[in-house]
CHARMM-style PDB file with segment names, atoms N, HN, CA, C and O in Angstrom:
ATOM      1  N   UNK     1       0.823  -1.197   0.000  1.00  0.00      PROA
ATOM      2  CA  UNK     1       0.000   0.000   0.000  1.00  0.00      PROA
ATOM      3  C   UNK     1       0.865   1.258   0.000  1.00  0.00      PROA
ATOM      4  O   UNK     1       0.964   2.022  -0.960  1.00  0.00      PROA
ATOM      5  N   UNK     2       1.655   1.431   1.506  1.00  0.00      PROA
ATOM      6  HN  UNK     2       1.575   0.810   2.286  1.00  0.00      PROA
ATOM      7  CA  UNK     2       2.600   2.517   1.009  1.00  0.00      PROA
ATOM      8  C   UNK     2       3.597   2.811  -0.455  1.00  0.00      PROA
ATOM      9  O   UNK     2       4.148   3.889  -0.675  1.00  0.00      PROA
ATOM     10  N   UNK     3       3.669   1.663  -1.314  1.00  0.00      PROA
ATOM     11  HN  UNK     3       3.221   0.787  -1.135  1.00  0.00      PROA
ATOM     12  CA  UNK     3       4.321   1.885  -2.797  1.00  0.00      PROA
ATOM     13  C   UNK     3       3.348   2.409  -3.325  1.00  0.00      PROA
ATOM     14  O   UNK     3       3.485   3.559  -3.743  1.00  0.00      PROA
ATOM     15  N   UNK     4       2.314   1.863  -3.442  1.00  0.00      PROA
ATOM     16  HN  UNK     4       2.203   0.929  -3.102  1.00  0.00      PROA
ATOM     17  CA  UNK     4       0.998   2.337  -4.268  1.00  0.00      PROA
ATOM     18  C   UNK     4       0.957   4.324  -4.578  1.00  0.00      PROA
ATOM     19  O   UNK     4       0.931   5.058  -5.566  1.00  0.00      PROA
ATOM     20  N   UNK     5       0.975   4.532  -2.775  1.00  0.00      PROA
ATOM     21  HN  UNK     5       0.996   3.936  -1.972  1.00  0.00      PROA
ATOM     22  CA  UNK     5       0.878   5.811  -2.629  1.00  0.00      PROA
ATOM     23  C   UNK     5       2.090   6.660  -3.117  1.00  0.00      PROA
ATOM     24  O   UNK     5       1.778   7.672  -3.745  1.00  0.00      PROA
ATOM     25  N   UNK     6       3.642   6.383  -2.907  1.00  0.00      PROA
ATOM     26  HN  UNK     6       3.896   5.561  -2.397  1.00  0.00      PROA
ATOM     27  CA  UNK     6       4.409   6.752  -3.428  1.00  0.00      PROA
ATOM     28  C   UNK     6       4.664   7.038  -5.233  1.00  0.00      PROA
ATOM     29  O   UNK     6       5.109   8.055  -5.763  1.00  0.00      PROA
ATOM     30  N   UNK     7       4.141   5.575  -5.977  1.00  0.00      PROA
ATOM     31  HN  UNK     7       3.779   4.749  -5.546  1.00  0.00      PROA
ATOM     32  CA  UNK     7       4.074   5.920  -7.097  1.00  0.00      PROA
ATOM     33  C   UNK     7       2.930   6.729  -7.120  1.00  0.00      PROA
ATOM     34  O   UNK     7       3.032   7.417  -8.136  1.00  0.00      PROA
ATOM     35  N   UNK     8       1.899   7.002  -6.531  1.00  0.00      PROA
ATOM     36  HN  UNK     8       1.816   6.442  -5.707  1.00  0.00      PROA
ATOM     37  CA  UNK     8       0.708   7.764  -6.904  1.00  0.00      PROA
ATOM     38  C   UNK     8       1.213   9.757  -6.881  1.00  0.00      PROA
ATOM     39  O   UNK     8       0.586  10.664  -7.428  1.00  0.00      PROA
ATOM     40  N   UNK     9       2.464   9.868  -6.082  1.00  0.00      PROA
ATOM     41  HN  UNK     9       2.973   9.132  -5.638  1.00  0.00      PROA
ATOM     42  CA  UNK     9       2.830  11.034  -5.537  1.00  0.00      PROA
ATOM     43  C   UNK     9       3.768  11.389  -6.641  1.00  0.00      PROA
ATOM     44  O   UNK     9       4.312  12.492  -6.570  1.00  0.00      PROA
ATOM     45  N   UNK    10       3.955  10.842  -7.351  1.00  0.00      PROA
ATOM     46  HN  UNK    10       3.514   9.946  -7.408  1.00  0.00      PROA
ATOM     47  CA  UNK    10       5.197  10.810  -8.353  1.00  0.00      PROA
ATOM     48  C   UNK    10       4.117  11.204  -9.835  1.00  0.00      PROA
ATOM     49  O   UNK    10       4.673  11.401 -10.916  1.00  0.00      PROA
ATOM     50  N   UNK    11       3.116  11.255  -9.760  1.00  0.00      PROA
ATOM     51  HN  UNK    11       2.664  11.095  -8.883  1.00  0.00      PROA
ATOM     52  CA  UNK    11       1.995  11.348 -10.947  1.00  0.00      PROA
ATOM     53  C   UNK    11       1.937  12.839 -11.012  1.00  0.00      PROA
ATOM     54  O   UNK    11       1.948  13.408  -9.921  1.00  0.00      PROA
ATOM     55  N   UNK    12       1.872  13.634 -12.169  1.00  0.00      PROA
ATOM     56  HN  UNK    12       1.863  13.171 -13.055  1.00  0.00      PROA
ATOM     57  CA  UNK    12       1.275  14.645 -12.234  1.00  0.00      PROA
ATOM     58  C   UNK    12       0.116  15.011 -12.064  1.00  0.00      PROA
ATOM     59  O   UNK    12      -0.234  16.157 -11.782  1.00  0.00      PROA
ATOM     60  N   UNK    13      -0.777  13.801 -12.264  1.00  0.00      PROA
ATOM     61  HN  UNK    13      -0.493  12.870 -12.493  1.00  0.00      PROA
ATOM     62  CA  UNK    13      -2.469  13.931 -12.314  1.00  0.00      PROA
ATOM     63  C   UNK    13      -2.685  14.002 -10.908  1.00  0.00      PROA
ATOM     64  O   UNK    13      -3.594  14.672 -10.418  1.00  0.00      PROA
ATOM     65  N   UNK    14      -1.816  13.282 -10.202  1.00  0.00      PROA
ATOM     66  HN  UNK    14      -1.078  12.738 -10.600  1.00  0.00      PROA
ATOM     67  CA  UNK    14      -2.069  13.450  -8.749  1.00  0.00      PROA
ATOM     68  C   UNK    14      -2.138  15.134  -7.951  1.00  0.00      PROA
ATOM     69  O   UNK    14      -2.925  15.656  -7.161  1.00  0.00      PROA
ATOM     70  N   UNK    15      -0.784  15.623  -8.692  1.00  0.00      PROA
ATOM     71  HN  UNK    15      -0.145  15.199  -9.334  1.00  0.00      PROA
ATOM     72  CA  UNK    15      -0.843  16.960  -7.981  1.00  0.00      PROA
ATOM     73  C   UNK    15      -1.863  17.991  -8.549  1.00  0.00      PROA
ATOM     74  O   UNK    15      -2.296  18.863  -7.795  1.00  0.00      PROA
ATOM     75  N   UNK    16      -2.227  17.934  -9.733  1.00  0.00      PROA
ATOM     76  HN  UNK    16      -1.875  17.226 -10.346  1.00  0.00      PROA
ATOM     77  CA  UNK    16      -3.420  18.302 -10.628  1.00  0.00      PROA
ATOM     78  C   UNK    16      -4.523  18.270  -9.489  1.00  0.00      PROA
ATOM     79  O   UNK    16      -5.038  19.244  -8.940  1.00  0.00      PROA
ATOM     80  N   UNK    17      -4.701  17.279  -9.321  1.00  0.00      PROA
ATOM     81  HN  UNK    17      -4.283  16.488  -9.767  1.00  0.00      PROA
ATOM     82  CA  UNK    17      -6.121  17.187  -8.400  1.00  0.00      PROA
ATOM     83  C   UNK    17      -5.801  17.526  -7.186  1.00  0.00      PROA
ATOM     84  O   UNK    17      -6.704  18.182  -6.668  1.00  0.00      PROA
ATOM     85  N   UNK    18      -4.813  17.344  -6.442  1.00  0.00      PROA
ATOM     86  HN  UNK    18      -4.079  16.811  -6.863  1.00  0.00      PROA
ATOM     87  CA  UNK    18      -4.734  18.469  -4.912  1.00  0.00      PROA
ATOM     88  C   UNK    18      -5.118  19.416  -5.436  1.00  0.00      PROA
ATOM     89  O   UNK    18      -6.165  19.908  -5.016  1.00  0.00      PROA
ATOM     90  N   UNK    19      -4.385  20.070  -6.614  1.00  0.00      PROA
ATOM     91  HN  UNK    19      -3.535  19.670  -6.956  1.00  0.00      PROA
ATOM     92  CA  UNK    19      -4.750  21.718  -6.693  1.00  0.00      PROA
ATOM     93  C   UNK    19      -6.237  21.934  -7.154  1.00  0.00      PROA
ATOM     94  O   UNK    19      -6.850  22.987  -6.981  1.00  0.00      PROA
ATOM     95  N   UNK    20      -6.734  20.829  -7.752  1.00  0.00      PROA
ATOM     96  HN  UNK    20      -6.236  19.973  -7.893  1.00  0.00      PROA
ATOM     97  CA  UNK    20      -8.441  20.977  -7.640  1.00  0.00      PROA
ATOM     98  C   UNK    20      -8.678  21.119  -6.417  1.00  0.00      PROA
ATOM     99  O   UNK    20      -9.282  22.151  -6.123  1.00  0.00      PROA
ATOM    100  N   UNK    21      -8.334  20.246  -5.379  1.00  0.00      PROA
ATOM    101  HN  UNK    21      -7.843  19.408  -5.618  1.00  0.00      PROA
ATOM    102  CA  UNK    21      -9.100  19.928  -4.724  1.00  0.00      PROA
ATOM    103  C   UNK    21      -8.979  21.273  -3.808  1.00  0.00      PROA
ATOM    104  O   UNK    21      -9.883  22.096  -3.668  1.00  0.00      PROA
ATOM    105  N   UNK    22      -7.973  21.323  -3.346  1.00  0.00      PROA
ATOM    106  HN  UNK    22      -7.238  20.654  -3.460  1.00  0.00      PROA
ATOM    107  CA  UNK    22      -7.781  23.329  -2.560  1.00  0.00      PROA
ATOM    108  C   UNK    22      -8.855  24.411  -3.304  1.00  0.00      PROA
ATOM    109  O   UNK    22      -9.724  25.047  -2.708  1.00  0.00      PROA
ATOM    110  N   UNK    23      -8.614  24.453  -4.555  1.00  0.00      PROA
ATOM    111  HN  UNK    23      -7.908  23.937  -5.040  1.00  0.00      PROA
ATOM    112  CA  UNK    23      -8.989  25.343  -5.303  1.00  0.00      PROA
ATOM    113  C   UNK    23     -10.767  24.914  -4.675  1.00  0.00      PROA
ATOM    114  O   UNK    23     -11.365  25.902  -4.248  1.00  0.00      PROA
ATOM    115  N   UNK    24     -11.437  23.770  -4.626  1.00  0.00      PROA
ATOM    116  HN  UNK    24     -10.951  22.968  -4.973  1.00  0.00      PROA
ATOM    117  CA  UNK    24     -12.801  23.690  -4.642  1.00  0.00      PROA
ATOM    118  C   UNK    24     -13.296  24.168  -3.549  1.00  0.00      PROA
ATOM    119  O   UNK    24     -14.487  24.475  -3.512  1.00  0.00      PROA
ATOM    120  N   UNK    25     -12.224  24.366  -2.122  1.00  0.00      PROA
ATOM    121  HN  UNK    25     -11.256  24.116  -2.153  1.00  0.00      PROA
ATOM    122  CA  UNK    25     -11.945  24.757  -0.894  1.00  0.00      PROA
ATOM    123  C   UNK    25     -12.300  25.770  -0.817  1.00  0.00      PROA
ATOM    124  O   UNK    25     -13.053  26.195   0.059  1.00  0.00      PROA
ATOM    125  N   UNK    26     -11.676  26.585  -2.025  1.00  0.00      PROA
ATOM    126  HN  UNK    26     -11.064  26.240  -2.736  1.00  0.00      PROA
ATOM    127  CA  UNK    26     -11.677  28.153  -1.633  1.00  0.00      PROA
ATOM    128  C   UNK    26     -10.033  28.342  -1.959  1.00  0.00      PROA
ATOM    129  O   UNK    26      -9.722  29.448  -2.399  1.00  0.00      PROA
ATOM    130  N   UNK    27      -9.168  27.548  -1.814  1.00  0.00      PROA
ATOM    131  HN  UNK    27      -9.420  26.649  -1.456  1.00  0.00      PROA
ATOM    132  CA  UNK    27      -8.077  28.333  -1.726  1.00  0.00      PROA
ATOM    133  C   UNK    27      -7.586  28.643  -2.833  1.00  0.00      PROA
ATOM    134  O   UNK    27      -7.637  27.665  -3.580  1.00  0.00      PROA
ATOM    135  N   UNK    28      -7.047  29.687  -3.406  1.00  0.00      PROA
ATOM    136  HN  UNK    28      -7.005  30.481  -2.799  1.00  0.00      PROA
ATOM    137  CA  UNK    28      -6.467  29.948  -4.619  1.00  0.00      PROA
ATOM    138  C   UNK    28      -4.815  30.486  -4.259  1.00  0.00      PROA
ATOM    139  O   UNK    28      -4.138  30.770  -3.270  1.00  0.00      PROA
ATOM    140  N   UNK    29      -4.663  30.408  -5.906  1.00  0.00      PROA
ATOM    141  HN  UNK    29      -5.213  30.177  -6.709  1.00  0.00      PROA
ATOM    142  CA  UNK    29      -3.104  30.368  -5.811  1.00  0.00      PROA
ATOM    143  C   UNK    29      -2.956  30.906  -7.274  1.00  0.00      PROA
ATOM    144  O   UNK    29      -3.649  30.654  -8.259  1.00  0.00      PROA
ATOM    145  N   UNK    30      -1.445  32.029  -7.093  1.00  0.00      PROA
ATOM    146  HN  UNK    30      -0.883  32.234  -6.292  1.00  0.00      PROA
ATOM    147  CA  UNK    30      -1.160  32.138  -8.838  1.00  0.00      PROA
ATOM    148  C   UNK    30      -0.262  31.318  -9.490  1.00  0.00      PROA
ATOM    149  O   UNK    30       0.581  30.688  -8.851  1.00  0.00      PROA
ATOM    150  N   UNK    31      -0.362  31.249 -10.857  1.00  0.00      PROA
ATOM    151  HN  UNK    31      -1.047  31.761 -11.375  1.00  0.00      PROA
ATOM    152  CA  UNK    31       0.384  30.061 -11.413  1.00  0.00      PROA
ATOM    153  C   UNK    31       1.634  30.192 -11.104  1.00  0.00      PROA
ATOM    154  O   UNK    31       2.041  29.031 -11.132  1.00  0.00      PROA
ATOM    155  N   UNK    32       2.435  30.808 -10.850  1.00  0.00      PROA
ATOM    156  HN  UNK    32       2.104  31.751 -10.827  1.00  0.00      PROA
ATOM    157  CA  UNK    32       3.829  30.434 -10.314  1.00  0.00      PROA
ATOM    158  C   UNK    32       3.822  29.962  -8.819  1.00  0.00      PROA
ATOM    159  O   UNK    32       4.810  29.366  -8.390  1.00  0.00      PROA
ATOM    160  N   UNK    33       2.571  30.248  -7.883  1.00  0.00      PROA
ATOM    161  HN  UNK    33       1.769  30.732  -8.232  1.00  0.00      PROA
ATOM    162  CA  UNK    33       2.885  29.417  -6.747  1.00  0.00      PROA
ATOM    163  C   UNK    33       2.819  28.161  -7.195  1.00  0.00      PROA
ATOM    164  O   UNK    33       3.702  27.355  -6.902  1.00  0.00      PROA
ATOM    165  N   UNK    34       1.680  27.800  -8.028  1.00  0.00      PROA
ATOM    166  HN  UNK    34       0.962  28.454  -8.266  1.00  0.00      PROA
ATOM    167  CA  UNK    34       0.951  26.377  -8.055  1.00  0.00      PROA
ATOM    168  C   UNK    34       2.397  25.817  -8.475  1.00  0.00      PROA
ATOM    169  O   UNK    34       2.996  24.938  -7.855  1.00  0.00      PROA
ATOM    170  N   UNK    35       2.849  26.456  -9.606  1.00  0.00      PROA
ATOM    171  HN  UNK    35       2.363  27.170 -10.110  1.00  0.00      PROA
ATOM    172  CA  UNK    35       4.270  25.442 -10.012  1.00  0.00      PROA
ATOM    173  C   UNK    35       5.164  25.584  -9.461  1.00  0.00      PROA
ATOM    174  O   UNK    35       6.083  24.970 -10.004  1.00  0.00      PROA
ATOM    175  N   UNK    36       5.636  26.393  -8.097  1.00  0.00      PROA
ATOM    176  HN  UNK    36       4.889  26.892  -7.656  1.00  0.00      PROA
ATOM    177  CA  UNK    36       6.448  25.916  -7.130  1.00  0.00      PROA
ATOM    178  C   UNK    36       5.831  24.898  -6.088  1.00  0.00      PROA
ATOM    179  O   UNK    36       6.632  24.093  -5.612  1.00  0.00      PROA
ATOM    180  N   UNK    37       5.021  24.852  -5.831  1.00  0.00      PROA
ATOM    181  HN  UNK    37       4.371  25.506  -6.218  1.00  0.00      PROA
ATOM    182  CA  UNK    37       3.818  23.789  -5.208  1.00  0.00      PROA
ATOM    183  C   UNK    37       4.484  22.072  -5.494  1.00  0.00      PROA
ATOM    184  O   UNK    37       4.975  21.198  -4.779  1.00  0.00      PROA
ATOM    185  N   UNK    38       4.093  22.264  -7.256  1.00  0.00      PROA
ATOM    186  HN  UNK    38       3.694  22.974  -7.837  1.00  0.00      PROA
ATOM    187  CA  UNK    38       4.393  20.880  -8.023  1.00  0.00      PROA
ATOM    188  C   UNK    38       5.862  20.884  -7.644  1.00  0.00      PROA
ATOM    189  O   UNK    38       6.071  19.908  -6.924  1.00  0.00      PROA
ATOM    190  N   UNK    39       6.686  21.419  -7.794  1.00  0.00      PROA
ATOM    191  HN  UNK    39       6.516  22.212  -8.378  1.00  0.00      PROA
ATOM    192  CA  UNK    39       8.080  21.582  -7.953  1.00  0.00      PROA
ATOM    193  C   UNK    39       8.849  20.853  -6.575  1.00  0.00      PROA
ATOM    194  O   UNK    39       9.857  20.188  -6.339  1.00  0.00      PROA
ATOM    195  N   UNK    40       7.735  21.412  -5.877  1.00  0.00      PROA
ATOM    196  HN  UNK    40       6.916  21.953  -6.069  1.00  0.00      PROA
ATOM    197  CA  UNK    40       8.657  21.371  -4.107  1.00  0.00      PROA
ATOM    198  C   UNK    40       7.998  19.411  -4.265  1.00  0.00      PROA
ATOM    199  O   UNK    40       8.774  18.511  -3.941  1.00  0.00      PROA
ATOM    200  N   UNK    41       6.878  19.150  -4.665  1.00  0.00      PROA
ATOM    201  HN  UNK    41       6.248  19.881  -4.927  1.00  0.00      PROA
ATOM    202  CA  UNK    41       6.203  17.870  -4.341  1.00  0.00      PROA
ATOM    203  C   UNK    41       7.015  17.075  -4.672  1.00  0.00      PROA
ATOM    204  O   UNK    41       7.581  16.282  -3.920  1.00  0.00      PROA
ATOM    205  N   UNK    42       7.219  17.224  -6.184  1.00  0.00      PROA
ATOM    206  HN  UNK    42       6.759  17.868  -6.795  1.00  0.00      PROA
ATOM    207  CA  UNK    42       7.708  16.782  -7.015  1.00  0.00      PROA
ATOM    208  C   UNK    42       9.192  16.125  -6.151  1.00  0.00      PROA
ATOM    209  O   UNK    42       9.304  15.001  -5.663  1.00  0.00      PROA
ATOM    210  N   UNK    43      10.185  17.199  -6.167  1.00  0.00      PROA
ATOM    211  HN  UNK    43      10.094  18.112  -6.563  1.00  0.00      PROA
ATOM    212  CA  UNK    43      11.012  16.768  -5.361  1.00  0.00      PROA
ATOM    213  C   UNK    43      11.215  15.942  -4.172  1.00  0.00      PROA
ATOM    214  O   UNK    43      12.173  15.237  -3.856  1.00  0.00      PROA
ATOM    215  N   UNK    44       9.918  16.221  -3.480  1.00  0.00      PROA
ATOM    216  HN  UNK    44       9.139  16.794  -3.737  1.00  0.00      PROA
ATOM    217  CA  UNK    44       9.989  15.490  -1.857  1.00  0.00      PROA
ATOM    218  C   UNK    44       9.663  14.237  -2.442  1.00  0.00      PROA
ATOM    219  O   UNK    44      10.587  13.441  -2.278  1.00  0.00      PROA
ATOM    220  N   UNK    45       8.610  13.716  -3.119  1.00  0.00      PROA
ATOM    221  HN  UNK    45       7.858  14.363  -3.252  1.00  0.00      PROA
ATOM    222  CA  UNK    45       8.385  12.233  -3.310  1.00  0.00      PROA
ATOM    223  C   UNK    45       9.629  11.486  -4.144  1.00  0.00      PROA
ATOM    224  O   UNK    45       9.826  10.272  -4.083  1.00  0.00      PROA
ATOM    225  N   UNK    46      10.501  12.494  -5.001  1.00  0.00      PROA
ATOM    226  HN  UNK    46      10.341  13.480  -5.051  1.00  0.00      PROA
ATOM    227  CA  UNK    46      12.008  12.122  -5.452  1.00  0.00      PROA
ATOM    228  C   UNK    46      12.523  11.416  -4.014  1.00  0.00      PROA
ATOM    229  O   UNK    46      12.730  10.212  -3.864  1.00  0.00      PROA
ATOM    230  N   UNK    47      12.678  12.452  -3.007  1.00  0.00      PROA
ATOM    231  HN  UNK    47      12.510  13.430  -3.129  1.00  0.00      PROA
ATOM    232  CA  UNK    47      13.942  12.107  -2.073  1.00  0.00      PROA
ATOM    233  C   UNK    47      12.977  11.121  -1.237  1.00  0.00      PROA
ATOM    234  O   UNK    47      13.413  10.618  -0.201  1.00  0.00      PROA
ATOM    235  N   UNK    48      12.008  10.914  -1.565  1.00  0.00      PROA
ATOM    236  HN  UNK    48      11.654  11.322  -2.407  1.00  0.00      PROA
ATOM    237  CA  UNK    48      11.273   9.587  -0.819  1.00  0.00      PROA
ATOM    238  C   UNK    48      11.412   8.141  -1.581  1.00  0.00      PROA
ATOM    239  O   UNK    48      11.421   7.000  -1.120  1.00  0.00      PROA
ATOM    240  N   UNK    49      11.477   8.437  -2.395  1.00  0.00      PROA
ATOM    241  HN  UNK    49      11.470   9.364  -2.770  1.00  0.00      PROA
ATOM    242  CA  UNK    49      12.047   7.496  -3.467  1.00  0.00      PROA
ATOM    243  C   UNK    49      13.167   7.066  -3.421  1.00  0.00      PROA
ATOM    244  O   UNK    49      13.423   5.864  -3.354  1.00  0.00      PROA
ATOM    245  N   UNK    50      13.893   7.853  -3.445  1.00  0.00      PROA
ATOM    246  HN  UNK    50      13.684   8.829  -3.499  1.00  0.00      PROA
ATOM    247  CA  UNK    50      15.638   8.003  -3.483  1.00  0.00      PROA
ATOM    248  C   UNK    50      15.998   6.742  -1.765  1.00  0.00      PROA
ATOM    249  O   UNK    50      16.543   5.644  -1.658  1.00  0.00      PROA
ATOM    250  N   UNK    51      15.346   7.685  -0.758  1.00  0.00      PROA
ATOM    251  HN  UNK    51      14.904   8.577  -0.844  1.00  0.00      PROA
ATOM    252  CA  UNK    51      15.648   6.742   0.297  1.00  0.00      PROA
ATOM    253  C   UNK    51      14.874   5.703   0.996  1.00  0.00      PROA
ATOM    254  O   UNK    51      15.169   5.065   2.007  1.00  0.00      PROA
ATOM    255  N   UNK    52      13.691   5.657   0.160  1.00  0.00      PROA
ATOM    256  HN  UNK    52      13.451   6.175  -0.661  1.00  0.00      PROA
ATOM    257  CA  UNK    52      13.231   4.507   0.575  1.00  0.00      PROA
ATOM    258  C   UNK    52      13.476   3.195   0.321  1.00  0.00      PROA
ATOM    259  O   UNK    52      13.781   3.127  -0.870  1.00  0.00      PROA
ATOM    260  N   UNK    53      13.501   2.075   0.839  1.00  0.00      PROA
ATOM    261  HN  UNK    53      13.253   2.131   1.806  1.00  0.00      PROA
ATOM    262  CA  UNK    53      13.343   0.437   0.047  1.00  0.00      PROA
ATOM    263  C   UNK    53      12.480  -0.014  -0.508  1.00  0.00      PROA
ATOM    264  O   UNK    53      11.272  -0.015  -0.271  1.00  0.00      PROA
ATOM    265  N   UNK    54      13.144  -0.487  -1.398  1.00  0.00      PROA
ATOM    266  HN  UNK    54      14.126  -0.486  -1.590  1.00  0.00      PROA
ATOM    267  CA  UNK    54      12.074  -1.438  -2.266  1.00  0.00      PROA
ATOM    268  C   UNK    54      11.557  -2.988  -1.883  1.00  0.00      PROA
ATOM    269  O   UNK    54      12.252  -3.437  -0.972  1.00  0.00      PROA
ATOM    270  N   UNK    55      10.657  -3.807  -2.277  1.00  0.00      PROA
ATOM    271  HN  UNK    55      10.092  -3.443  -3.018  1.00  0.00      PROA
ATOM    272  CA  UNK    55      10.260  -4.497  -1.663  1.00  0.00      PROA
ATOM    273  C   UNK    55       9.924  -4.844  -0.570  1.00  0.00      PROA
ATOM    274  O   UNK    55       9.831  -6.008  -0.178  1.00  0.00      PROA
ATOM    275  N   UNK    56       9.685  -3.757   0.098  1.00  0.00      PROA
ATOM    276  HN  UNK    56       9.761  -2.812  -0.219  1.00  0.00      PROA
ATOM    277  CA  UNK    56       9.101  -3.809   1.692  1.00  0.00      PROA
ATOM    278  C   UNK    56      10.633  -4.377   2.525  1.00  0.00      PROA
ATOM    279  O   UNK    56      10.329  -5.062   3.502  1.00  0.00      PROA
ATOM    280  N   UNK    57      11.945  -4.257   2.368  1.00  0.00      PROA
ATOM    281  HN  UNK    57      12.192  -3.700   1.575  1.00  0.00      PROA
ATOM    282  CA  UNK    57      12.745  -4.675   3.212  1.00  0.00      PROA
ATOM    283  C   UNK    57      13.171  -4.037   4.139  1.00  0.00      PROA
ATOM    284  OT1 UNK    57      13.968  -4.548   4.926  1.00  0.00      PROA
TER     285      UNK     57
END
């Protein structure tokens, strides 16, 4: 399950829809936050990647 979610964090469509989903909230953002947003995500699920194990070991 936790891989599932990791590859799911690594999706663009994924961060697409957070920013729906804020946006349906109320919260807004201008396009250069939103793509530092993706940018910063983007990266953190990298270095989650980077140091996590594979196969559950």
């Amino acid at each position: 399950m936790n891989a599932q979610w990791l590859e799911r964090c690594r999706e663009p469509s994924t961060w697409r829809g957070v920013v729906m989903l804020m946006t349906a909230f109320g919260v807004s953002m201008s396009p250069e936050t939103m793509q530092d947003v993706v940018a910063v995500g983007t990266g953190l699920s990298g270095l989650i990647g980077v140091f996590s194990r594979e196969g559950g070991r």
